[in-house]
Phi, psi and omega in degrees: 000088179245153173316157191229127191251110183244127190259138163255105198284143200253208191095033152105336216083000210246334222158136163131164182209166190269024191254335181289350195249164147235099178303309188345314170310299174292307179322276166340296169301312208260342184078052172243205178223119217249136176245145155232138159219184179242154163223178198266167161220179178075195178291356172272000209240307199221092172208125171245145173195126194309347183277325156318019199299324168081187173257001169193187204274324196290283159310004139285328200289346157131309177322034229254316171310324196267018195257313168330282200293316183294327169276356164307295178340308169307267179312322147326302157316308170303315194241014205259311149350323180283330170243089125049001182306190161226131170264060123225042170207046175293142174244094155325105145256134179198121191286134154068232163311310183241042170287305186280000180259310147334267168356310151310300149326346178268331181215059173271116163314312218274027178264323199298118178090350173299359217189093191263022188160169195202147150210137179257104176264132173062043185251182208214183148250000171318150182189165162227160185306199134309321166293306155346289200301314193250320175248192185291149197302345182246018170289161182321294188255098193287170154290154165286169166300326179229036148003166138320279187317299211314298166340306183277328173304298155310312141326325191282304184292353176323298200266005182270323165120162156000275196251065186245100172262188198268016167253012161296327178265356183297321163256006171283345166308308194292297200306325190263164172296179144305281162334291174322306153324309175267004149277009179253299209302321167338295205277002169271143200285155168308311179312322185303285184333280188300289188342293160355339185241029178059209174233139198256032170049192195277357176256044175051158160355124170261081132304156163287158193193122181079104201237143167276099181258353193092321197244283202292292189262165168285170178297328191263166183305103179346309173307320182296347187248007174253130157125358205243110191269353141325291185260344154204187188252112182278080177238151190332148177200131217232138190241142218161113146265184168254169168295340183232038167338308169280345180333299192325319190289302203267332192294304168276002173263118183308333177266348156269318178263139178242119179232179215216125225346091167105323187267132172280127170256295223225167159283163176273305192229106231270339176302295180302354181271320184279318185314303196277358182292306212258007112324278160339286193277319147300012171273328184273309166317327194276311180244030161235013193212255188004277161304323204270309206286321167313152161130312207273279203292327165322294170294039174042042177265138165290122189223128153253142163234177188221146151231148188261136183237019163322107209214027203248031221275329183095194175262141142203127192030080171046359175268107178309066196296325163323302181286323188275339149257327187026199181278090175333191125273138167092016181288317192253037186276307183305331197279351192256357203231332209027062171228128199252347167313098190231001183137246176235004161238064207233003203237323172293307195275328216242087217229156159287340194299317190246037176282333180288332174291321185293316178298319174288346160264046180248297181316324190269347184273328201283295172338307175296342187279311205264013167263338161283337176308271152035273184206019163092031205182122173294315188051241214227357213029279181258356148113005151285342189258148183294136163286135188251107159338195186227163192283131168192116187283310186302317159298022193046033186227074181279299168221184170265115157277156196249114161187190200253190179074158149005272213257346164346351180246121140180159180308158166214139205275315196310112198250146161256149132268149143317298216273316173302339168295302185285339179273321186303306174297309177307352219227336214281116166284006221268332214254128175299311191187188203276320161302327188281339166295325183271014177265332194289325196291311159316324188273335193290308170242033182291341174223074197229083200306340205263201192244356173317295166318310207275309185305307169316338195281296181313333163305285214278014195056029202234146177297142176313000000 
C-alpha cells in the first residue's frame, strides 16, 4: 500500500500529453506508485458559451479539462489499490499549467477529499471569469481576444463567404436559436475548430482556459480561497519556481536571440537579457510561491517552498546554454523523474561534463518529493538531505534552494513582495532608462491575472 504521486503535465493548457513523463526511475527509488494521466485541452479542454447548456451546471460550465481531472481522481480513489496504491495517500505534482490546475483542484468542490497534498512546480493561481471566457472583446464586460463569442463571430463571418464582416456575423448571429448554434458548434470538426484561432503555434490555440463558472469552479479569484478549509481543500503543499523561468521563453524570441535555422546562438544583449530573466521570475515567485504560500500559513495549511537554481547545462558548439537557460522553466522536471530522456536536445542540457552533480541533486530531490508523498513533510528526504523547513518568513525561513555544490541545499530568507518588486525595479541602477524599466515592468507581468500590472505602471510612469 504505497504512496501515489499523481502527475499533471503542464504546457499552457494548451499542449503536452501525460505519456511524455516516465515515472519509473522515481517509482523504482522511491517505493511510490507514479499516476500520468491525459485531460483535454485547448477549447476542447475549456470553452464556455451559453448556447452550450448541457443536462446539468457541470456540463454548461464550460470546465471540461478540470471535469477531466477530477475524474481521473475519482478512478484513482476507486481502483488505485489494484496497483498496489494507497487511496488515502494521493499526492497531487505538477509543472506550469498544471501546477496552475492544481490549484483549481484546491478549491473544485467536487475535488474535495481526492487528495491529500500537493506541489505546484512553477504553477500559479490563475483563471478567468465567465465574462472573459464568453463575452465579445467590445463587451460593457469585455471577452479575451479569443473568447467564445470572439470564436462564433468568426465562424459566422466564415460561413457567411468573403464579404461577411463582423456585423454581417452579428446578424447572422440575431438570426439563429440557441439550439442552432450549438449544432453548428457541435458540427465542427477539431482542424475546424483550432483554425478558428488563427495560428497558433507550437503551443496551440490561446484559448481561456480553468473559468470561475460558479459550479465546477467558484466565482472568486482563487488566491482568495486558499487556506480556508472553507473555501478549499487545505491539504499540505509544497510551492517552487525556478531562477530563470523565463529564459526557456526568450531563448527562441528573434529580438533577444540571435539564431542560426531556427536554434538560438548568443543574447543580442546579455545585460537586458538577464535583467528581464530575473524580474520575470521573481514576478513568477511572487504569484506562485509567495503570495499563495502567505495565504496557505495564514490559514494554519502546512507549506513548504523551494527555488530551483540549477544552471549547469555548459558551452556546446560555442553556445553558452548557462547563460542563455540557467535554470528554465520546466528544467527541473528530469530531476524529479530521474528520467533525463526530453527529446533531441536532451544532450545539449543533460551531459557527462554535470552528470555528477545533477544526478546527486535529481536523488536528494526525488527523496524530498517522495517523503511529502510519504508522510506530508519533505523533511530530511531521503534521510540525507539537509531539513527542509516549513515556509515561515517572519523565522528567516522563506524557501528551500535547490542546487549542486557543499551548500547548494540550504533555507534561504529571500520573500518576493509587490511593494518590494516595484521599489526594487523603480531603484535598480542596472535598468538604462525609463523605457527599458516599463518594458521590464511589462514582461514581469504579463501574466499576472490580478490589477497589479496597472498599479505598478502607474507607480512607476509607464503608459497603460
Amino acid at each position: 500500500s504505497r504512496p501515489v504521486m499523481v502527475w499533471i503535465h503542464g504546457g499552457g493548457n494548451t499542449v503536452g500529453h501525460g505519456g511524455f513523463y516516465d515515472g519509473g526511475p522515481l517509482a523504482a527509488r522511491e517505493g511510490v506508485v507514479v499516476v500520468t494521466l491525459n485531460y483535454r485541452l485547448g477549447p476542447l479542454g475549456w470553452f464556455h458559451h451559453p448556447a452550450l447548456v448541457g443536462d446539468d451546471a457541470a456540463d454548461a460550465s464550460g470546465n471540461y479539462g478540470t471535469l477531466d481531472l477530477v475524474r481521473a481522481l475519482a478512478w484513482i480513489r476507486e481502483e488505485i489499490a489494484v496497483f498496489g496504491g494507497d487511496p488515502e495517500r494521493v499526492i497531487l505534482f505538477g509543472e506550469s499549467a498544471g501546477g496552475t490546475n492544481i490549484t483549481s483542484l484546491l478549491v473544485a468542490p467536487a475535488a474535495r477529499g481526492l487528495f491529500h497534498g500537493a506541489i505546484s512546480q512553477s504553477g500559479g493561481t490563475g483563471s478567468v471569469s465567465v465574462a472573459e471566457a464568453s463575452h465579445e472583446r467590445d463587451a460593457a464586460e469585455p471577452g479575451l481576444p479569443s473568447s467564445s463569442a470572439e470564436i462564433v463571430l468568426r465562424l459566422l463571418q466564415q460561413d457567411g463567404g468573403d464579404d461577411c464582416d463582423r456585423a454581417c456575423a452579428r446578424t447572422r448571429l440575431a438570426a439563429m436559436t440557441p439550439d442552432d448554434l450549438a449544432g453548428r458548434l457541435r458540427r465542427l470538426g477539431v482542424a475546424e475548430l483550432f483554425a478558428l484561432y488563427g495560428d497558433a503555434g507550437l503551443m496551440g490555440p490561446d484559448s481561456p482556459a480553468v473559468i470561475r463558472d460558479g459550479a465546477v469552479l467558484p466565482t472568486e479569484p482563487f488566491l482568495e480561497l486558499l487556506g480556508d478549509p472553507k473555501t478549499s481543500n487545505a491539504v499540505p503543499m509544497i510551492l517552487g519556481t525556478n531562477r530563470d523561468e523565463s529564459k526557456i521563453f526568450m531563448a527562441f524570441d528573434p529580438d533577444q536571440v540571435v539564431r542560426l535555422f531556427g536554434l538560438p546562438l548568443w543574447r543580442r544583449d546579455p545585460q537586458g537579457y538577464d535583467l528581464q530573466a530575473e524580474y520575470s521570475a521573481r514576478a513568477w515567485k511572487l504569484r506562485g510561491v509567495d503570495d499563495p504560500a502567505q495565504r496557505l500559513r495564514a490559514g494554519g495549511v502546512p507549506v513548504w517552498t523551494y527555488r530551483w537554481d540549477w544552471d549547469e547545462e555548459g558551452r556546446r558548439f560555442g553556445v553558452n546554454l548557462s547563460a542563455l537557460l540557467g535554470a528554465a522553466h520546466g528544467l527541473e522536471i528530469p530531476f524529479v523523474f530521474g528520467h533525463w530522456d526530453v527529446g533531441p536536445q536532451s544532450g545539449l542540457l543533460y551531459n557527462d561534463d554535470n552528470a555528477p552533480g545533477r544526478l546527486a541533486l535529481s536523488a536528494q530531490m526525488m527523496g524530498y518529493w517522495a517523503a511529502f508523498a510519504r508522510d506530508l513533510d519533505p523533511g530530511t528526504g531521503a534521510g540525507t538531505a539537509p531539513r527542509w523547513a516549513p515556509f515561515d518568513p517572519a523565522a528567516g525561513r522563506s524557501h528551500l534552494r535547490l542546487d549542486t555544490g557543499p551548500d547548494g541545499i540550504r533555507m534561504d530568507d529571500a520573500l518576493v513582495t509587490f511593494e518590494g518588486l516595484i521599489e526594487d525595479l523603480a531603484t535598480d541602477p542596472r535598468v538604462r532608462d525609463a523605457d527599458e524599466r516599463c518594458a521590464l515592468l511589462r514582461a514581469s507581468f504579463a501574466f499576472d491575472d490580478s490589477n497589479r500590472l496597472a498599479t505598478a505602471s502607474q507607480r512607476l510612469g509607464c503608459a497603460d
